[in-house]
Every structure is written in C-alpha cells, then in structure tokens.
C-alpha positions as CSV (number, residue, x, y, z in Angstrom):
1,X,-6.0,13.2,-32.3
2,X,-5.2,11.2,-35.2
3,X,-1.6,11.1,-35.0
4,X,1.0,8.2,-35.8
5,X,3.4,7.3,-32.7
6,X,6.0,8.7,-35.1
7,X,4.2,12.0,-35.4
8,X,5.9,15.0,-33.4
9,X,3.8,15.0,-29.9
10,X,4.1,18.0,-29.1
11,X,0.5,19.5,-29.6
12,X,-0.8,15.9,-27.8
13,X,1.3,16.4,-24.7
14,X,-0.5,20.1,-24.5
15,X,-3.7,18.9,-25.1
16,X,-2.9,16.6,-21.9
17,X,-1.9,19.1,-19.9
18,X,-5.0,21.3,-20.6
19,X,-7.4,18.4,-19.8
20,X,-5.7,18.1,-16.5
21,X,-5.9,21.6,-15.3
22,X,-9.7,21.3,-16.6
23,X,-10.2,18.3,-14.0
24,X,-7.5,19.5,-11.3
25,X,-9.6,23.4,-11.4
26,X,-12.7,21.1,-11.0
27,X,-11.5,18.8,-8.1
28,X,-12.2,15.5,-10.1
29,X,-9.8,12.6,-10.2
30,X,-8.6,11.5,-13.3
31,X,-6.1,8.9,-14.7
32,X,-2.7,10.2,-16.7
33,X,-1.9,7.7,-18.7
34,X,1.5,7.8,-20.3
35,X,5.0,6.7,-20.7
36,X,7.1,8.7,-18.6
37,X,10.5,6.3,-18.2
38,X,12.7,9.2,-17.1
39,X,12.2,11.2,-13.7
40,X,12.5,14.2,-15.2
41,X,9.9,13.5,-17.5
42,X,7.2,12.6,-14.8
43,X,8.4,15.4,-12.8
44,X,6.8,17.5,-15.3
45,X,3.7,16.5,-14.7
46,X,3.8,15.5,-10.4
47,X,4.6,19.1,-10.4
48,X,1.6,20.0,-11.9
49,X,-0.3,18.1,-9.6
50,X,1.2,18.8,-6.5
51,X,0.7,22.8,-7.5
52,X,-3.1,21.8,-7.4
53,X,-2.8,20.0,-3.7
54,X,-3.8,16.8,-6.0
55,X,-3.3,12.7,-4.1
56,X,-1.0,11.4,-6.5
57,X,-0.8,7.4,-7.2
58,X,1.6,5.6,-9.3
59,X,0.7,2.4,-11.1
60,X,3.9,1.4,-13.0
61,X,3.6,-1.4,-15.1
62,X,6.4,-3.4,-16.5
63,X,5.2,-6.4,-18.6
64,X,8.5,-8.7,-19.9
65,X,9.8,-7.9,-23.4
66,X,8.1,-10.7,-25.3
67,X,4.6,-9.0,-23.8
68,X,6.1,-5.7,-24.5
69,X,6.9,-6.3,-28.2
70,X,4.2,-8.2,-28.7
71,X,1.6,-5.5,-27.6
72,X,3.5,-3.2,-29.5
73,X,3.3,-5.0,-32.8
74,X,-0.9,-5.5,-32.0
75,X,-1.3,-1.8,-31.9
76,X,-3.3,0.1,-34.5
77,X,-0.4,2.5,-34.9
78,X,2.6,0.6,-33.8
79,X,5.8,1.7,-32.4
80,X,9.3,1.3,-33.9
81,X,11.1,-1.4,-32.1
82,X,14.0,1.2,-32.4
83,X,11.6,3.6,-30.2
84,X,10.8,1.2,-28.2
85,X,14.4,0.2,-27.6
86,X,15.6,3.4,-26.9
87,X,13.3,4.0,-24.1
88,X,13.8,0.5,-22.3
89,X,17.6,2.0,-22.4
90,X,16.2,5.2,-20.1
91,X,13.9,4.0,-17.9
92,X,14.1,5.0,-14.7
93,X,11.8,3.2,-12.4
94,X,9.4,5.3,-10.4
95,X,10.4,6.0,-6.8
96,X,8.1,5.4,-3.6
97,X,9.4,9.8,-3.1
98,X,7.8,10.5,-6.2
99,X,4.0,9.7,-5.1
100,X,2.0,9.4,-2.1
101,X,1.7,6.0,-3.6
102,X,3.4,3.7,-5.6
103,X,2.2,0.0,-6.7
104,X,4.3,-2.3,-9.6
105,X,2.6,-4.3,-11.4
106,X,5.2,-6.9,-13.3
C-alpha cells in the first residue's frame, strides 16, 4: 500500500481484515501475517476466525535480538529501534488456548 512503518496503519489493518473475510466467506486458507505481541491484539483477529468456524494455527517466531535488529535495519522501510523496543517490552507470547495449534520457532 505504499506506506512507511511510521505511517498511521489504520487503513492497512482494514484492508487486512477485508481480505480475510474475502477468503474466510470463500472457505480458502490463508496466512495472517503480522505482529500481534499483545493478546488482546491477536484476539482481534482469532475472533474473527473463530466467528467463521476457521482451524486456526499459530507459528510464533522469535529470532534473538541481534537477528531481530539486524533484519530490521535490512528492511526496505525499516523500523525505529525505539518501535521496535517498545514492543519487545509488551510481548506476550502466544498461548497453546489461543489456537488449535501452536508451534515456536526460536
């Protein structure tokens, strides 16, 4: 959508949404991909898919810091490291209750 990491996310978050109710109406899978640290956060978006019926995995990745900065400072549009370290302060690990399954990858 041509927005910065910076850039408000509202209208990209939306736009996610939509194309998930487009593939959930349809009955296809598909892959969210996003960074939801906090529970309530992927909450949001488990309870869209369990109000479809939808098999929902979690594949939480946690690479070390120096991988994590490192990959952040390769990205096109990179994140602040103050972004970056504000939600490393938040994250809340995904639960095995939150999914019918769950696999970490560290």
């Amino acid at each position: 959508m041509g927005m910065q990491a910076t850039d408000p996310q509202g209208s990209v978050i939306q736009a996610a949404y939509e194309a998930a109710r487009v593939h959930l109406r349809a009955g296809r899978d598909f892959a969210w991909n996003a960074t939801n640290v906090t529970r309530q956060t992927r909450a949001k978006v488990l309870g869209l898919l369990r109000d479809y019926g939808a098999r929902i995995e979690i594949v939480y990745i946690e690479p070390g810091p120096d991988v994590l900065y490192r990959q952040n400072h390769d990205r096109f549009s990179a994140v602040p490291n103050s972004v970056i370290d504000a939600l490393v302060r938040k994250l809340e690990p995904p639960a095995l209750w939150e999914a019918h399954d769950l696999t970490v990858v560290a």
